[in-house]
N, C-alpha and C positions, 0 to 999 in steps of 0.2 A: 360547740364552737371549736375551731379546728384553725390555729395559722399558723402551720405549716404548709407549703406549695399543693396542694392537690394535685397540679397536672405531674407528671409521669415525665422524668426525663427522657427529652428528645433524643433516639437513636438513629442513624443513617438509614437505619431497615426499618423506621417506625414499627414499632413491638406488637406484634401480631396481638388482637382481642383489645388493647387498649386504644387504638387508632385505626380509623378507618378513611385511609385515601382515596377517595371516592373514582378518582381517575388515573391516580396513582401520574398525577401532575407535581405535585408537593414533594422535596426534596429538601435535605441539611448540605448546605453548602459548607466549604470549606471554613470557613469562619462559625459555625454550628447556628448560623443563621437558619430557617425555617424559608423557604423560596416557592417562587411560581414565577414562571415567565412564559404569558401565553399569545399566541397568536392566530388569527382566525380563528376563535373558536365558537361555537355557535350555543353551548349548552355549558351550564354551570358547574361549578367541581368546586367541591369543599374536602377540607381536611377535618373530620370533627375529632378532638381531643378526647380523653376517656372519660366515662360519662361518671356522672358521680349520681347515686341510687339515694334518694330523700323520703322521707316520711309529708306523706298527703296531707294529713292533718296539721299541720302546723306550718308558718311560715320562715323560709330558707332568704339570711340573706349574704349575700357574696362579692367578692369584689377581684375583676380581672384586672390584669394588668401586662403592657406588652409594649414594646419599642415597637412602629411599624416604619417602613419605608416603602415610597411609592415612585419609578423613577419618572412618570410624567403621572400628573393627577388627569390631563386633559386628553392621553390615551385611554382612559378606562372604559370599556362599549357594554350597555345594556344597565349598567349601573355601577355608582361606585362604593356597593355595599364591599366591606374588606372583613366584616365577622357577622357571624350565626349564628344567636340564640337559640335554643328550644327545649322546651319540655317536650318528653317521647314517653311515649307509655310501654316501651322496651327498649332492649339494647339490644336487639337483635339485627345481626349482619344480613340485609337482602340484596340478593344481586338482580340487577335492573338491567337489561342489555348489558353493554359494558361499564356498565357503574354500579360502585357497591355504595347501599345506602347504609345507614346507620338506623335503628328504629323500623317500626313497619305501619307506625302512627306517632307525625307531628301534631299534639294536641296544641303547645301554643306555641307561635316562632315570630324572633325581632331584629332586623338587620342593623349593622352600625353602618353610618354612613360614613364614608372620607369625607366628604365637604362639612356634614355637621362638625365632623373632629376636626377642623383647621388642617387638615395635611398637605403639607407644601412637597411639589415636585424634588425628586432630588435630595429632601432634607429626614435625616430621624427624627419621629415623636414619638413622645409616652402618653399613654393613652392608658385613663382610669378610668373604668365603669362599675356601677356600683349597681347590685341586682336582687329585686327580691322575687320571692319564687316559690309556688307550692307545687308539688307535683310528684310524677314516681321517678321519672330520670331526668336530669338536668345536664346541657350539653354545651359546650361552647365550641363554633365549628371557625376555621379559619374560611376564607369563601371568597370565590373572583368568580362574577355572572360570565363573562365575556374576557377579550383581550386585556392585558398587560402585564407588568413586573411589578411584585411585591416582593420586602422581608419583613421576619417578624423575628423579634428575638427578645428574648425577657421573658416568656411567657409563665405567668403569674396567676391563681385561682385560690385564694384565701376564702374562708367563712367566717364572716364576720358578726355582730349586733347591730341591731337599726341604729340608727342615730338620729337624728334633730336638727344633725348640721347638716347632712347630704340632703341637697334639694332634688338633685336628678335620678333618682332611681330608675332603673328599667324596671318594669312591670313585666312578670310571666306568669 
């Protein structure tokens, strides 16, 4: 068990080998906010964060954590998933036309939804997920299907103990 931050401080040049901008959409704004502001776009772009390498046999569990802001919820096209679960059974950079993926096999993957999470136009929320996980790489990807403006800031990845209290775990 590990609670210290896992993710990798956010730099303007996201740090080559621990982040992979899939479209190279994802940008730190001036406020060292984490941004995407898309329009027409027709195919999906994630940001996945550095992947953290786990032992198979036994079970991983984890807990994100992130301030997100959405500036209309009701612009979002294709879906309003805003993060990326998955287990990869690598961490290998493949490039795909012009998109670099992460992994070269998603064995399991789960999206977070904005409307599940309550996210109001225009406003910040925190947003805590709580994850159990067996697998060889474990990945949390920032992620917009379609059109709109997101931020994210806070972003947060402890390893934690199950607990009794949390009812909601994601499953991977």
């Amino acid at each position: 068990m590990n609670n210290e931050n896992l993710l990798t401080e956010i730099e303007t040049s996201f740090q080559k080998g621990l982040w992979v901008n899939r479209t190279d959409e994802f940008f730190v704004n001036q406020f060292e906010e984490v941004e995407i502001k898309r329009i027409e776009s027709k195919t999906p772009t994630s940001l996945f964060l550095n992947s953290i390498k786990i032992a198979d046999q036994k079970e991983h569990v984890f807990q994100f954590s992130c301030e997100i802001w959405i500036e209309n919820f009701f612009n979002l096209t294709r879906s309003d998933a805003f993060l990326m679960l998955t287990v990869l059974s690598d961490n290998n950079i493949v490039q795909n036309v012009g998109q670099k993926m992460l992994g070269s096999k998603i064995e399991k993957q789960a999206f977070v939804s904005a409307n599940m999470e309550n996210l109001t136009s225009g406003k910040w929320k925190r947003v805590v997920l709580n994850i159990k996980t067996r697998g060889k790489i474990f990945n949390i990807a920032l992620h917009l299907s379609g059109n709109g403006w997101l931020k994210y800031k806070g972003l947060t990845l402890i390893e934690t103990q199950p607990s009794d209290e949390v009812k909601d775990y994601i499953l991977l």
